[in-house]
N, C-alpha and C positions, 0 to 999 in steps of 0.2 A: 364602374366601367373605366378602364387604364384608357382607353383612343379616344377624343373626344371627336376631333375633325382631322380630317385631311387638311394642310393648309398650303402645302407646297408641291410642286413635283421639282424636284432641285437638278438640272439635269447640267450635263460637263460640254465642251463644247470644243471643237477644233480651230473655227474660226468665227471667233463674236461675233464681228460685225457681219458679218454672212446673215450666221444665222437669222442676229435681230432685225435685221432688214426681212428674211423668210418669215419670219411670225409678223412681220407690223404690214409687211406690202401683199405677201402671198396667202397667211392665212387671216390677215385681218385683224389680228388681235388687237385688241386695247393694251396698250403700254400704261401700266401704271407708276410705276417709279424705274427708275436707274440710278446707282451709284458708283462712285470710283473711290475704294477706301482700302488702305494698307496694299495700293498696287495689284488689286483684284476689280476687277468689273464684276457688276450683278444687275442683271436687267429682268424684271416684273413684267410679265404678260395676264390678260386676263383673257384665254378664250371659251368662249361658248354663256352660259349663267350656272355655270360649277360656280362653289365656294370659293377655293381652291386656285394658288397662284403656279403657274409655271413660270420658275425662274432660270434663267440661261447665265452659267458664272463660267468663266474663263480659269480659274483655279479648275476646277474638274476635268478628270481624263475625257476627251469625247465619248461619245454613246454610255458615259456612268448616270446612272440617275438616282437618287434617293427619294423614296416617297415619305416627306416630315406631316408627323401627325403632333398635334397637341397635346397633352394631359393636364389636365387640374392640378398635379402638383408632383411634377417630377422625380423627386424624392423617394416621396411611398411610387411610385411608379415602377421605377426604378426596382426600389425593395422588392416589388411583387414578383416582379417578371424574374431576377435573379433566383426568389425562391422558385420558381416554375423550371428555372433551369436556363434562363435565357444568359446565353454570355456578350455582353456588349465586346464591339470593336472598336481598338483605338482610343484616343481621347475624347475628352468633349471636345467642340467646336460650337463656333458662334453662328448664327445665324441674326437675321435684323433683328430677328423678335428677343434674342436672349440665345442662352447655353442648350445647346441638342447634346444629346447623347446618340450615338450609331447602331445597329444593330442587324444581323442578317437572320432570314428565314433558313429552313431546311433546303432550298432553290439558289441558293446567294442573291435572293432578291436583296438588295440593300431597304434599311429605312435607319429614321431621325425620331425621335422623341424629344420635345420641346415642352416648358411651363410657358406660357405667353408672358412679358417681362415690360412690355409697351402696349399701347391702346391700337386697335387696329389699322386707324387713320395716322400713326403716326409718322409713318415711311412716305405717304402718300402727302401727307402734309409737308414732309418735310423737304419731298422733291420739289413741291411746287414753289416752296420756299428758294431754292436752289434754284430754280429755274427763274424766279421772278429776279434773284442777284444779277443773277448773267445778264438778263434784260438791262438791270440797269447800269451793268458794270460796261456794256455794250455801246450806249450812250455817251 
């Protein structure tokens, strides 16, 4: 099996802070990580007990969304789908976890293909990491 999980819905956004205020006060979400790197924001919600993170990045055109799934090993992934006929779009690109590759359906649904590259707590550990600085740099 090429899809493992769903792990993201990566969606584009007009005005950040709008939004992640609309997911943290309106829909309730749990916030799980936020970063600010290479001049892009990316903020981590976690709504409802999906898997599955909806991220809000300020690099994306509003209303774009990408649905990034996992594979065991990108590579042969890759290999397969091309044999099948799939034609990726674009470059790769990063994601926290590691290198996505792009790809659209017959629909122009967009999606992401990703090997996992980090442990899953790593983002989440890392904010808090990040967050407990500011505390003391605050001080």
């Amino acid at each position: 099996m090429i899809f493992k999980e769903l792990k993201y819905l990566y969606k584009g956004t007009s005005d950040y802070q709008k939004d992640r205020e609309f997911y943290l006060k309106v829909l309730g979400a749990a916030l799980i990580w936020e970063f600010v790197r290479f001049g892009t924001k990316v903020v981590a919600f976690q709504l409802g007990t999906s898997n599955h993170l909806t991220l809000i990045a300020d690099h994306l055109a509003p209303n774009k969304q990408i649905l990034i799934y996992r594979a065991e090993n990108l590579i042969e992934a890759m290999e397969i789908l091309k044999s099948r006929g799939l034609k990726f779009t674009g470059s790769t690109f990063e994601i926290p976890d590691g290198t996505c590759v792009r790809f659209e359906d017959e629909s122009s649904t967009q999606y992401g293909l990703y090997e996992k590259a980090k442990p899953d707590l790593f983002l989440t550990e890392e904010y808090h990491r990040q967050q407990a600085e500011k505390t003391v740099t605050k001080i």
